[in-house]
Structures are given as C-alpha cells and as structure tokens.
TORVEX-917228 format. One record per residue (C-alpha): residue number from 1; residue in three letters; x, y negated, z negated. Coordinates in nm, 4 decimals. Example, Ala and Ser with C-alpha at 12.3 -4.5 7.8 and 13.67 -1.06 7.14 Angstrom:
<node><k>1</k><r>Ala</r><xx>1.2300</xx><yy>0.4500</yy><zz>-0.7800</zz></node>
<node><k>2</k><r>Ser</r><xx>1.3670</xx><yy>0.1060</yy><zz>-0.7140</zz></node>
//
This chain:
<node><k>1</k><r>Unk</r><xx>3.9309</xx><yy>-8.0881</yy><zz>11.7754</zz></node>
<node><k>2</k><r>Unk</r><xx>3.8893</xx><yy>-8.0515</yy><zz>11.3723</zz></node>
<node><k>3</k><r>Unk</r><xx>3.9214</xx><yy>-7.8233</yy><zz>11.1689</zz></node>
<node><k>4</k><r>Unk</r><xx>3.5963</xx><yy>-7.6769</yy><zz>11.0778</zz></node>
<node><k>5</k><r>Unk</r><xx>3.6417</xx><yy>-7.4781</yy><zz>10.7347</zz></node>
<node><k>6</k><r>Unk</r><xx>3.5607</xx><yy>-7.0951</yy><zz>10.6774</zz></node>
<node><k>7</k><r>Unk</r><xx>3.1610</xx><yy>-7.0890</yy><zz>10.5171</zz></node>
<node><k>8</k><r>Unk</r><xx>3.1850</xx><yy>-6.9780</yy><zz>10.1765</zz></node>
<node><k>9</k><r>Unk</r><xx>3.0657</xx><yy>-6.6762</yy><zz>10.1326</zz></node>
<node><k>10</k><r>Unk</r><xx>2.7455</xx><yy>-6.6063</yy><zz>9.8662</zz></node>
<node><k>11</k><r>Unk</r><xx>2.8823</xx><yy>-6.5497</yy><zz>9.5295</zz></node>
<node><k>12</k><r>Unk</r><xx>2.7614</xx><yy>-6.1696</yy><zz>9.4294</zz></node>
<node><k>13</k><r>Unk</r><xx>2.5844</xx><yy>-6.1331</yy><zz>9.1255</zz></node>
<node><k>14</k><r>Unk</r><xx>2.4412</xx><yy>-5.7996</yy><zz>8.9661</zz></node>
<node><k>15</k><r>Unk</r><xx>2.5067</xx><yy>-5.4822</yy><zz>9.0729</zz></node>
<node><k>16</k><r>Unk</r><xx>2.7110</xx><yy>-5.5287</yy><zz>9.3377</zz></node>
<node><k>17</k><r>Unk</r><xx>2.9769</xx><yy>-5.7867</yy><zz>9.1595</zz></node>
<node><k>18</k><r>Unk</r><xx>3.0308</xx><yy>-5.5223</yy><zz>8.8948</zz></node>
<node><k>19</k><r>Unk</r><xx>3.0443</xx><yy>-5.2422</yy><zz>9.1435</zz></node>
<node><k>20</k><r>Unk</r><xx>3.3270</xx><yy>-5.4038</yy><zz>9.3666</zz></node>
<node><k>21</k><r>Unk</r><xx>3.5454</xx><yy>-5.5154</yy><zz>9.0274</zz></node>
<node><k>22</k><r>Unk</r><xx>3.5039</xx><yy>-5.1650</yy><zz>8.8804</zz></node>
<node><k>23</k><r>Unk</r><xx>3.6215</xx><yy>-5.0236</yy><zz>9.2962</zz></node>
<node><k>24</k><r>Unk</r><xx>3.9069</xx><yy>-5.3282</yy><zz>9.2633</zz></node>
<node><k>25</k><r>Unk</r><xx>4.0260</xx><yy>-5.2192</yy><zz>8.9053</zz></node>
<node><k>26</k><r>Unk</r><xx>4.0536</xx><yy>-4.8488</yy><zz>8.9510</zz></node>
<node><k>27</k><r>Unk</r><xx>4.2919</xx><yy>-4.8959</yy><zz>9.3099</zz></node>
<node><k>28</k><r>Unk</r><xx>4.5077</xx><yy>-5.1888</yy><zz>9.0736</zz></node>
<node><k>29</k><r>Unk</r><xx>4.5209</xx><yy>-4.8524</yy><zz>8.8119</zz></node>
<node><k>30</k><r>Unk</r><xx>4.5553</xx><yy>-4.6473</yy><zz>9.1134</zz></node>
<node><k>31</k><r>Unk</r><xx>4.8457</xx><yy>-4.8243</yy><zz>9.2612</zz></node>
<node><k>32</k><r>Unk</r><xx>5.0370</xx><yy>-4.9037</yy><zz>8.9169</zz></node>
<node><k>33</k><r>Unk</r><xx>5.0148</xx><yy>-4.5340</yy><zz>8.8086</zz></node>
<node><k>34</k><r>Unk</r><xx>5.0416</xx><yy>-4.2949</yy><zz>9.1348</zz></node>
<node><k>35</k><r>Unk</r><xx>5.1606</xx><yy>-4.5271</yy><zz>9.3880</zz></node>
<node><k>36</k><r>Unk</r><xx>5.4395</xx><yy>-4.7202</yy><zz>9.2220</zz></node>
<node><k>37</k><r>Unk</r><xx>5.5158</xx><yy>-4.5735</yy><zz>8.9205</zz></node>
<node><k>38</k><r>Unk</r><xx>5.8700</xx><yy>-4.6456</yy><zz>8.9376</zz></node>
<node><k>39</k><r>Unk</r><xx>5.8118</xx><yy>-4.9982</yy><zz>8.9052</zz></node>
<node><k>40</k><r>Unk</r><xx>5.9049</xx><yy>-5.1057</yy><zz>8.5189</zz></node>
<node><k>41</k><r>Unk</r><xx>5.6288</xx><yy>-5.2865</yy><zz>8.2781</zz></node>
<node><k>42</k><r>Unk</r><xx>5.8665</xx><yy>-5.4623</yy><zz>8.1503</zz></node>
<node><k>43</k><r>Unk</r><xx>5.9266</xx><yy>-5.6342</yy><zz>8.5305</zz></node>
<node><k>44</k><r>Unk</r><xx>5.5590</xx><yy>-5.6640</yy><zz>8.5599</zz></node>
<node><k>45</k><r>Unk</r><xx>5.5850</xx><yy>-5.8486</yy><zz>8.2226</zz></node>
<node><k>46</k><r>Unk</r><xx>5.8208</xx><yy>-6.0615</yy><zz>8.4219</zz></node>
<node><k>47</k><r>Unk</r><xx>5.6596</xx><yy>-6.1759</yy><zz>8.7062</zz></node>
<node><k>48</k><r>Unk</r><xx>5.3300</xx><yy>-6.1166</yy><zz>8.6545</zz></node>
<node><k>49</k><r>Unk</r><xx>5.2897</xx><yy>-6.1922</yy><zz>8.2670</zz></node>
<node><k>50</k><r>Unk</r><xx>5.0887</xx><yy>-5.8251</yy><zz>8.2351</zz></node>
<node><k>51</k><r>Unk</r><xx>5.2019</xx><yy>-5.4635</yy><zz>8.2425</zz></node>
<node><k>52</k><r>Unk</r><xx>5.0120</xx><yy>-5.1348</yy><zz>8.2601</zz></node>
<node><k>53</k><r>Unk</r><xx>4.9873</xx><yy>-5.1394</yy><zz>7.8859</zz></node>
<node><k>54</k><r>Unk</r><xx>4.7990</xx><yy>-5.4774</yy><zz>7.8947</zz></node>
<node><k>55</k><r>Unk</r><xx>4.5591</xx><yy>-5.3363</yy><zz>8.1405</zz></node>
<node><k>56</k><r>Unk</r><xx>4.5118</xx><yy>-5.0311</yy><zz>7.9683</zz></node>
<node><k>57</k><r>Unk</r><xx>4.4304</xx><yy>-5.2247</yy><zz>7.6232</zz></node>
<node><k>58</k><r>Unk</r><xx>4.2234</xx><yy>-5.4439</yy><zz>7.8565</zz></node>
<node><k>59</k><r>Unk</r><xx>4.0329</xx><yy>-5.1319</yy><zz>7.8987</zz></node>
<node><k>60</k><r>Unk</r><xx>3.9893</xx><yy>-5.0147</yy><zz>7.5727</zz></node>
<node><k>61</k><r>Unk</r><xx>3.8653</xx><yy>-5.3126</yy><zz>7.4426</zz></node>
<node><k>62</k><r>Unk</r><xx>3.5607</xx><yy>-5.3138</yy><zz>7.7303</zz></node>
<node><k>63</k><r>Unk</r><xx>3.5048</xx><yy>-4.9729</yy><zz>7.6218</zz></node>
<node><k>64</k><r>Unk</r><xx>3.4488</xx><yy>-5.0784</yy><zz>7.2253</zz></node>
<node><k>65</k><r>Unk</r><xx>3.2236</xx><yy>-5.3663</yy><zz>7.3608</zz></node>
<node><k>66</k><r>Unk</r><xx>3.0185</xx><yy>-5.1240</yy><zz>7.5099</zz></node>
<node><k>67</k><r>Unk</r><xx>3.0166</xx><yy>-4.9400</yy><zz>7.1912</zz></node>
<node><k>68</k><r>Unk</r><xx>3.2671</xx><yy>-4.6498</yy><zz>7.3029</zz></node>
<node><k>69</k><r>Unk</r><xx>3.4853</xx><yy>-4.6084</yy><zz>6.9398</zz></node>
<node><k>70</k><r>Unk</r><xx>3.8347</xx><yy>-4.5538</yy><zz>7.0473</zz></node>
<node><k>71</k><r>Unk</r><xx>4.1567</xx><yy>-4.6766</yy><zz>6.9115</zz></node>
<node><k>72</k><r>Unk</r><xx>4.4403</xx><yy>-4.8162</yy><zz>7.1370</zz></node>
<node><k>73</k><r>Unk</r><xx>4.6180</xx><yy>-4.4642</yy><zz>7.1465</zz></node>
<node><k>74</k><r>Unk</r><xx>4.2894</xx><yy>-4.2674</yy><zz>7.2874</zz></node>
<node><k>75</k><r>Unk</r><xx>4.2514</xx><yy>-4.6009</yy><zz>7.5070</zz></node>
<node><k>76</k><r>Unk</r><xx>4.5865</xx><yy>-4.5778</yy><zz>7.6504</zz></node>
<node><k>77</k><r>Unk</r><xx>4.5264</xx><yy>-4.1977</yy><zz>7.7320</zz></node>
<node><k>78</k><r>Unk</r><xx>4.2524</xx><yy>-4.2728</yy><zz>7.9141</zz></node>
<node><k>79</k><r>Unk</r><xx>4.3991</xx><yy>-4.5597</yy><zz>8.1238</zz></node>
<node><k>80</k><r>Unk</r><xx>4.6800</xx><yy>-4.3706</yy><zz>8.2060</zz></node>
<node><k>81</k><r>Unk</r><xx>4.5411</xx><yy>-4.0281</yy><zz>8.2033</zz></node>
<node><k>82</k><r>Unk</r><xx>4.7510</xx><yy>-3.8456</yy><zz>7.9767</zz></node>
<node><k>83</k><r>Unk</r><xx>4.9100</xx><yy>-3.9264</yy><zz>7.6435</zz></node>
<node><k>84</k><r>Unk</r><xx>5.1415</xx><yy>-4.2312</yy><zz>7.6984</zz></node>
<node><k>85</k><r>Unk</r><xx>5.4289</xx><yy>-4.1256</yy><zz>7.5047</zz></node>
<node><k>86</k><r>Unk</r><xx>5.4325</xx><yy>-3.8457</yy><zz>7.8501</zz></node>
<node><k>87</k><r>Unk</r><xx>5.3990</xx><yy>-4.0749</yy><zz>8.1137</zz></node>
<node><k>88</k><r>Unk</r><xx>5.6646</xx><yy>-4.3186</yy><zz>7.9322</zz></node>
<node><k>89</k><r>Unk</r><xx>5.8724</xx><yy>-4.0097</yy><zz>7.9377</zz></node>
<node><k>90</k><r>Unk</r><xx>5.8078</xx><yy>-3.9641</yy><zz>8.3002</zz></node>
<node><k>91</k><r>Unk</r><xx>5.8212</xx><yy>-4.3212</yy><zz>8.4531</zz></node>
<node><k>92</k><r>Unk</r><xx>5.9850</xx><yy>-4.5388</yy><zz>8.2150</zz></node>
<node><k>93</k><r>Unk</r><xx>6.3639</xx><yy>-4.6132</yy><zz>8.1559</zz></node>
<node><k>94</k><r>Unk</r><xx>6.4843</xx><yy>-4.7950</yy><zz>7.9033</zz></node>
<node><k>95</k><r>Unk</r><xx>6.5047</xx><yy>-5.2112</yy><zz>7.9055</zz></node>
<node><k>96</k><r>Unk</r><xx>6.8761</xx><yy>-5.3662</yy><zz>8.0279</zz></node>
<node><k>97</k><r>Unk</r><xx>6.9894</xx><yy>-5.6188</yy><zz>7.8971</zz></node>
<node><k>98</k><r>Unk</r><xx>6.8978</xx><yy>-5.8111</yy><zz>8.2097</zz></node>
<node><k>99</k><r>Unk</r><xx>6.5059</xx><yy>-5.7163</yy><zz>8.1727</zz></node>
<node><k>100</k><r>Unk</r><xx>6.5714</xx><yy>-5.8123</yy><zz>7.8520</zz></node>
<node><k>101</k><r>Unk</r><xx>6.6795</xx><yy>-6.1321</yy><zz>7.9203</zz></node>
<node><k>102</k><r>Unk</r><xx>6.4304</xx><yy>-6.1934</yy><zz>8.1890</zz></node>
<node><k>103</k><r>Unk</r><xx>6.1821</xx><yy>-6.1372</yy><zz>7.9585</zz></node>
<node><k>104</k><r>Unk</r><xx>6.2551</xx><yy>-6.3641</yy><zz>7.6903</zz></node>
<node><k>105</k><r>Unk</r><xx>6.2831</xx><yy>-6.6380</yy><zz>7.9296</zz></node>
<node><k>106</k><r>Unk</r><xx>5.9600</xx><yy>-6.5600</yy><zz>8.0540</zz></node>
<node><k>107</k><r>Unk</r><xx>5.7967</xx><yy>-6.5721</yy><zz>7.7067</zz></node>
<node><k>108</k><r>Unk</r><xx>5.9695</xx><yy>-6.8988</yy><zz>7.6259</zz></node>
<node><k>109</k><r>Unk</r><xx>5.8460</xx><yy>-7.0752</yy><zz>7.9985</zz></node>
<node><k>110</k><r>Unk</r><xx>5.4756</xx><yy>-6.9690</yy><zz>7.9121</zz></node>
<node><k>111</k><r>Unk</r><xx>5.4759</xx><yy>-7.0477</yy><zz>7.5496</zz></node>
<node><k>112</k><r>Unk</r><xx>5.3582</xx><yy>-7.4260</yy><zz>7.5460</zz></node>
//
C-alpha cells in the first residue's frame, strides 16, 4: 500500500481569496484583543516576531493604499478599537527584565 497524497486543493482567486483573508484577519484581531488579551506584545514579539501593534500598523498602511488618510495613532484606534494609550492601560504591564532579555536575543537571532 502507498501513500497516495491529499489533492491540492484550487488556489482561490478574486472575491473569494480576499473574502476568507479579510474573515481570517478579523478572528487573528478577534482573538489577540477579546480572547487573550492578557497575553503581552512584547512575548508575541518573542516568539512570533509580531505583536498587536505590528498588525495594527499592518492595517493602517492597507488603509492609506486604498487611499484612507490616517496616521498611525487613528490607525491604531481603529485596530484596536479604542485609543491605544486605554487599552495599554487595560492589558499591558510593564516589560521584566526577562521579556527584556528575551527580546533582545530575539532581535539579535533574526538580524542577519
């Protein structure tokens, strides 16, 4: 018996490629912002080389391609649905020294 692989499935194009990454963007924002909120940028930084600031700048700058003129302050308010100085205030603690750490090494392993 061999292994037969899975059939590759049609790429999508159009309508229905942009329609299911806009659907798999907004439950990533979804999930970051209501459903674990207590997890730190600064560990997504870590492990996943991106935070919710990243994403939400992501956003803002497909908004100014599409001709929307917004700064990165107005972009990061609509990402995260309120003024981010609040939801910092809310959800984020300050760095340890650890994080800290973790971080830098991080930067220096993907820098070259």
């Amino acid at each position: 018996m061999t292994d037969t692989p899975a059939p590759t499935p049609a790429p999508l194009s159009g309508d229905a490629r942009i329609r299911a990454e806009a659907a798999a963007f907004r439950r990533l924002r979804a999930h970051l912002l209501e459903a674990r909120p207590d997890v730190q940028n600064i560990d997504l930084m870590i492990l996943a080389g991106f935070c919710r600031n990243c994403l939400a700048d992501w956003y803002g700058d497909a908004l100014r391609a599409e001709g929307v003129d917004l700064d990165k302050a107005a972009a990061r308010e609509a990402f995260y649905g309120m003024p981010f100085d609040a939801w910092k205030a809310q959800h984020q603690r300050e760095a340890t020294p650890e994080q800290q750490a973790a971080f830098a090494a991080s930067q220096r392993a993907h820098a070259g």
